[in-house]
C-alpha positions as CSV (number, residue, x, y, z in Angstrom):
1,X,0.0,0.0,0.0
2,X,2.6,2.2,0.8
3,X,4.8,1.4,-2.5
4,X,1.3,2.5,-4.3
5,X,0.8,5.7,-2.4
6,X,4.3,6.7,-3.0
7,X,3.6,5.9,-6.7
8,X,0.8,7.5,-7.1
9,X,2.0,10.7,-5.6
10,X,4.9,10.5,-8.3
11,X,2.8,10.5,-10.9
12,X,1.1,13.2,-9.8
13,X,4.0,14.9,-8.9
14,X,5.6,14.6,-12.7
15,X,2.1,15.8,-14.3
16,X,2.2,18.9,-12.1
17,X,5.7,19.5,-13.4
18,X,4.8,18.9,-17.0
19,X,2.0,21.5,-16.6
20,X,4.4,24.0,-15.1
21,X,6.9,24.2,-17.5
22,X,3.7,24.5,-19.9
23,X,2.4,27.6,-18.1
24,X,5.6,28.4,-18.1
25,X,6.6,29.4,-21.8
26,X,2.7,30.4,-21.9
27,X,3.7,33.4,-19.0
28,X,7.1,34.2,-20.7
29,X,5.3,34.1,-24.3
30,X,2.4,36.4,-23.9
31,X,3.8,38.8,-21.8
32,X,6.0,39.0,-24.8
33,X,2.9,39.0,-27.0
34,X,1.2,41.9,-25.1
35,X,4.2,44.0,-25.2
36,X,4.7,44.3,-28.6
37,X,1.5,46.4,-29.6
38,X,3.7,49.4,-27.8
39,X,6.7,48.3,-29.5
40,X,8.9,48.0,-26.5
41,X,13.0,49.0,-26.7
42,X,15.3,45.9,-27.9
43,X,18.7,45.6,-26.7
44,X,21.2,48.2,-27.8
45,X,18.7,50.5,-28.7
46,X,19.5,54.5,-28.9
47,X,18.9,55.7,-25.0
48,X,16.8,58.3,-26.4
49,X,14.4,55.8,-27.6
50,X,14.0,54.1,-24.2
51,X,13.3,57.5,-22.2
52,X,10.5,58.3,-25.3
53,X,9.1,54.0,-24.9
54,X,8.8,55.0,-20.5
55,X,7.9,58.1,-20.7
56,X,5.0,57.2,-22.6
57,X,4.2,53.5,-21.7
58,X,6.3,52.8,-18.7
59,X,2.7,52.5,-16.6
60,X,1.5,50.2,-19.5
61,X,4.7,47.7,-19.3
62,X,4.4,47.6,-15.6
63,X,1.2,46.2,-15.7
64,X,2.0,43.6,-18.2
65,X,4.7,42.2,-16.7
66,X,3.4,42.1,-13.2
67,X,2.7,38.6,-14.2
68,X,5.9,37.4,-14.7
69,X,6.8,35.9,-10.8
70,X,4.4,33.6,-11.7
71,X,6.4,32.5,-14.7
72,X,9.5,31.9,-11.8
73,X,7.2,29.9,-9.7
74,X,6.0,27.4,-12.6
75,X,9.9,27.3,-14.0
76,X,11.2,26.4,-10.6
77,X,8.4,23.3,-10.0
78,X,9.0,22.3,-13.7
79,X,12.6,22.1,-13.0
80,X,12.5,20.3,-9.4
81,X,10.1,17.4,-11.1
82,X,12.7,17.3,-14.1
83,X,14.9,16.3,-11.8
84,X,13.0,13.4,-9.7
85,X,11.8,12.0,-13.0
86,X,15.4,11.9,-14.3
87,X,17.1,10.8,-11.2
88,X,16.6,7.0,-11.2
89,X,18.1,7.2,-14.1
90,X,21.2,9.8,-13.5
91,X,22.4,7.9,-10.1
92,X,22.6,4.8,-12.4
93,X,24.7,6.3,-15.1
94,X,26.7,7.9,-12.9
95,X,25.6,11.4,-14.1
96,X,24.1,15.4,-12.9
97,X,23.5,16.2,-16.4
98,X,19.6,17.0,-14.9
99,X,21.3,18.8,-11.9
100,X,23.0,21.5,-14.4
101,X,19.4,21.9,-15.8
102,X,18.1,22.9,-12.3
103,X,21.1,25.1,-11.4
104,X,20.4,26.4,-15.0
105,X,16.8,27.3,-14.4
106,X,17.3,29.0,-10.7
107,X,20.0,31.1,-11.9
108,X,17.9,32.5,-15.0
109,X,15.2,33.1,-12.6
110,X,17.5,35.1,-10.6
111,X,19.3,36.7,-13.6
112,X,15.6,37.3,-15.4
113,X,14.7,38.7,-12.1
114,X,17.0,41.7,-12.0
115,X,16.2,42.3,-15.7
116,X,12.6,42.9,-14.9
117,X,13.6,44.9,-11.6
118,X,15.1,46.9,-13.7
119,X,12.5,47.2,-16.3
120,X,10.3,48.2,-13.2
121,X,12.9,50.8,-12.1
122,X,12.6,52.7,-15.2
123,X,9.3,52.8,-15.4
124,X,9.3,53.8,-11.9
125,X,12.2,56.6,-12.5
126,X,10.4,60.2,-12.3
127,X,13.1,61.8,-14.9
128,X,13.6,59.9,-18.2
129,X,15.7,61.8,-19.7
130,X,18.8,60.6,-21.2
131,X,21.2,60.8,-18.2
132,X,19.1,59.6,-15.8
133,X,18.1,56.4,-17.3
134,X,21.2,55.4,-19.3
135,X,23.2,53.6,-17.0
136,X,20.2,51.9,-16.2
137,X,19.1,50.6,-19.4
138,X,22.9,49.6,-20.4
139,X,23.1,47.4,-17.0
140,X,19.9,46.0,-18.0
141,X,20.6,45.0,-21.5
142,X,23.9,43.3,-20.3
143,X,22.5,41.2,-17.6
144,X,19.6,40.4,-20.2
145,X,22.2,39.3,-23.0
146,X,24.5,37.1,-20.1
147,X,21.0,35.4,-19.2
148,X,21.9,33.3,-22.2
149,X,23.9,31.5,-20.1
150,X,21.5,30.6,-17.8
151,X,19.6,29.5,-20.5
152,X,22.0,27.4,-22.1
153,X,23.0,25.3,-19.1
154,X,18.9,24.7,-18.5
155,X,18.4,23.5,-22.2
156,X,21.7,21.6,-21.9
157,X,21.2,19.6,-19.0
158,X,17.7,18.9,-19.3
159,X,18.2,18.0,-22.6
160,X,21.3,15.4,-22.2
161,X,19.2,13.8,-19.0
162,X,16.2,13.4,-21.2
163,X,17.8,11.6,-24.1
164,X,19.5,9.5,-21.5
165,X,16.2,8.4,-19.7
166,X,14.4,8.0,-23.4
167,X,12.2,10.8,-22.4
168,X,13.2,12.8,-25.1
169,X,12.6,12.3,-28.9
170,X,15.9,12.8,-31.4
171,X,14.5,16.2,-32.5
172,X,13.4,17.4,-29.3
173,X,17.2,16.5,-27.8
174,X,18.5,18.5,-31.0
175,X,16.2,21.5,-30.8
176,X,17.3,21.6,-27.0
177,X,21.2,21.7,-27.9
178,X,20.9,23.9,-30.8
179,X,18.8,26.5,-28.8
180,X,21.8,26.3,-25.8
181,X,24.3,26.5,-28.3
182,X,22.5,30.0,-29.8
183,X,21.5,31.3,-26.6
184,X,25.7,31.2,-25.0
185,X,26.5,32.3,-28.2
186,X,24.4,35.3,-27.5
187,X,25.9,35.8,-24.6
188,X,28.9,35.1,-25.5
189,X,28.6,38.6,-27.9
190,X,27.3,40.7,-25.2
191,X,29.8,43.2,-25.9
192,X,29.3,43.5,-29.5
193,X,25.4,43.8,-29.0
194,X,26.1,46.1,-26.1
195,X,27.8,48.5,-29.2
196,X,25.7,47.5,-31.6
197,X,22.5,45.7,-31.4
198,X,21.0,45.1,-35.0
199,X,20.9,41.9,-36.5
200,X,23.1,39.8,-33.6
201,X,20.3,40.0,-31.5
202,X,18.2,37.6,-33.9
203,X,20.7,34.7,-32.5
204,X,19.5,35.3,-29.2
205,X,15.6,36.0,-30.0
206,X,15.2,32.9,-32.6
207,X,17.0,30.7,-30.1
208,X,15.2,32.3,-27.4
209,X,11.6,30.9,-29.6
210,X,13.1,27.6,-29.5
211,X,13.7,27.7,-25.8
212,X,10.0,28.3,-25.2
213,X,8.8,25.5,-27.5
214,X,11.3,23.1,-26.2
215,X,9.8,24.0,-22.8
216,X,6.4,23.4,-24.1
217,X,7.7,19.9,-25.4
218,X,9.1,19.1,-22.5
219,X,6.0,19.8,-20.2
220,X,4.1,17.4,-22.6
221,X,6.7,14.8,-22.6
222,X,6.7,15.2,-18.4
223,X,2.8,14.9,-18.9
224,X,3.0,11.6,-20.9
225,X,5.2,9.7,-18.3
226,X,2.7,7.9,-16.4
227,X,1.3,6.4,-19.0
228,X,4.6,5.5,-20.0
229,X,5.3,4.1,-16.9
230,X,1.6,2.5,-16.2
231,X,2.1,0.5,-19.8
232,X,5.5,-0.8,-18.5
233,X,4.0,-1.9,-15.6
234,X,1.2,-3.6,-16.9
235,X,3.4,-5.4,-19.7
């Protein structure tokens, strides 16, 4: 009875997980989506720009992302039942590969945090003129460029852990390492984007796509487990 409890309560466990990191790209993605109707600043953009974009809709952007904690919440349950799904099968090979994802995930939360502080700050700022906001905005867009790397540890390890467990298809293991591989790329060229913006920052945004719908793939294949597990048992 016990042995039943304790699997039933995994199962449950895992399906909460799967529907976090669901919710999860669904936070991150439409605050993105409700943003864009007042064309929010991308990184490197002119300074003068950003004091026009707050002056104007810095209430507006507040509101929108007030949400976004939630998105923290979801990503850090996701991550935690990433890992007890994965571990039977880590501790046999001998592997953390899903303990980098986790570390991955709580330090994007904390990097992403600070980004969206600051995003608050500036909306927050009484003067938005140029010198008051422009160190602000240039800390901002480095810490949100270095996030890559947050990223690319979270995509990495989840993704190497997954294909090892067989919880991950081929293409979902290769859209996982191709998005890391973009996103520390991104961060690795924080400095150029930093003086130039422009087209680099597509590397970051397309990869940045693919990390949501490799979240969303992941919360379905974390869904589908126990019935994976309930057919094993029953053959």
């Amino acid at each position: 009875m016990i042995q039943k409890v304790a699997s039933r309560d995994a199962l449950s466990h895992t399906r909460i997980g799967g529907a976090s990191a669901i919710g999860f790209a669904l936070v991150i993605l439409g605050v993105n989506l409700a943003l864009l109707p007042i064309r929010p600043p991308t990184t490197g953009a002119a300074i003068d720009q950003v004091a026009a974009f707050y002056t104007d809709h810095g209430d507006s952007a507040g509101a929108i992302m007030a949400v976004i904690p939630l998105g923290w919440v979801l990503s850090t349950v996701f991550a935690a039942s990433g890992v007890a799904a994965l571990w039977s099968t880590e501790r046999r090979a001998v592997s953390a590969w899903a303990l980098v994802g986790f570390a991955g995930v709580l330090l994007q939360n904390g990097a992403f945090a600070m980004v969206v502080a600051l995003r608050f700050a500036l909306a927050a700022t009484p003067d938005h003129s140029t010198p008051a906001i422009a160190g602000l905005w240039t800390l901002h867009d480095a810490i949100f460029l270095l996030n890559g790397t947050f990223l690319a540890l979270a995509l990495l390890g989840f993704s190497l852990a997954g294909r090892h467990a067989d919880l991950l298809r081929p293409w979902h293991y290769t859209l996982g390492l191709v998005a890391a591989a973009g996103q520390f790329l991104s961060a690795l060229l924080t400095p150029a984007m930093l003086d130039q913006g422009g087209p680099l920052t597509l590397i970051g945004l397309v990869t940045w796509l693919m990390w949501v719908l490799w979240l969303i793939a992941y919360g379905l294949a974390l869904f589908r487990l126990p019935t994976a597990a309930g057919q094993a048992q029953t053959r």
